[in-house]
C-alpha positions as CSV (number, residue, x, y, z in Angstrom):
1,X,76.5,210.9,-65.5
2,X,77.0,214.2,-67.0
3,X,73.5,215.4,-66.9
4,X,73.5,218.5,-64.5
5,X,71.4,217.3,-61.9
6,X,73.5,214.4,-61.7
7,X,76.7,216.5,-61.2
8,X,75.1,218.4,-58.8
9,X,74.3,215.3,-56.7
10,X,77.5,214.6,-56.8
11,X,78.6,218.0,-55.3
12,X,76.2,217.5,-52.7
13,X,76.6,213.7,-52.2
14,X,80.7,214.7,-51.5
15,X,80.6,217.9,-50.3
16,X,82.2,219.6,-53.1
17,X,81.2,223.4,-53.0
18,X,82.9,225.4,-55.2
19,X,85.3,222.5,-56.4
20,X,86.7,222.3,-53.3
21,X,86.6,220.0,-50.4
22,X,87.4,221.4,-46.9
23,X,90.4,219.7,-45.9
24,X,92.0,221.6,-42.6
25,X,94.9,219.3,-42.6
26,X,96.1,219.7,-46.0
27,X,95.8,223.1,-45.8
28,X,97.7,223.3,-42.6
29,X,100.6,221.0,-43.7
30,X,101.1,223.1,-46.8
31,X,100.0,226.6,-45.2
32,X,97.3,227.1,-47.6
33,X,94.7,229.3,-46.6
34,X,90.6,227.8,-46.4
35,X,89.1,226.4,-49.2
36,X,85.8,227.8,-49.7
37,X,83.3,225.0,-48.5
38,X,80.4,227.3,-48.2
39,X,76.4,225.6,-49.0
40,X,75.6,228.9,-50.7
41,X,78.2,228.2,-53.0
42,X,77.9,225.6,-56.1
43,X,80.6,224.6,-58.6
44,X,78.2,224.4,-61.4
45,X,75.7,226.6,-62.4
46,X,72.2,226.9,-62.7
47,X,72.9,225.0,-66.5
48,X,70.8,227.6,-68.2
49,X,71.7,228.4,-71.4
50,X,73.4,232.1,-71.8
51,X,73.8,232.1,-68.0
52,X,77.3,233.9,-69.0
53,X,75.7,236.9,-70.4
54,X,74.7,237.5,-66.7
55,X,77.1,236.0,-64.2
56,X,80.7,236.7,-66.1
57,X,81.7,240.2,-65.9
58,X,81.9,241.9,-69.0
59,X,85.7,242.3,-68.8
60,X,85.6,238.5,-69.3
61,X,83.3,237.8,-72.0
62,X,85.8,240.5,-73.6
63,X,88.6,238.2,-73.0
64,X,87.2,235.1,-74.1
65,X,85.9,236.8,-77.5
66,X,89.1,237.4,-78.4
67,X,90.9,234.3,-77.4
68,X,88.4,232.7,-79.4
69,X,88.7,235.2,-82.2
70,X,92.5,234.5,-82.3
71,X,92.0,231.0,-82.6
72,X,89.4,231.5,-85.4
73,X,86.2,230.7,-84.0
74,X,84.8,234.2,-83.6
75,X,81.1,234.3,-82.9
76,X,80.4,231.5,-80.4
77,X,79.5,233.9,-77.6
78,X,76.4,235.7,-78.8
């Protein structure tokens, strides 16, 4: 079940695009603006490995380095 193309079934299956389902209603009874429901869009990637190097800005990747620095497992992002 976890296997990407699986997941990505799924997200095509329920019309889950960017981990959101359209729902007009909800959003209008709680005054939340559009979910993004958008066929362009995935939730998952392409499941390539070091597909962050190239899709996270850098700002990020700087972030995450040190969180995971601070919590003692520096390295995991080269």
């Amino acid at each position: 079940m976890s296997r990407l193309d699986r997941i990505r079934e799924m997200e095509d299956r329920h019309g889950e695009r960017h981990g959101h389902r359209a729902n007009a209603a909800h959003n209008q009874q709680f005054g939340l603006p559009g979910w993004r429901d958008e066929a362009t869009v995935r939730f998952t990637r392409s499941g390539k490995s070091g597909q962050w190097r190239w899709e996270l800005r850098p700002q990020t990747v700087d972030r995450a380095r040190a969180i995971l620095d601070a919590e003692g497992l520096s390295g995991l992002l080269n």
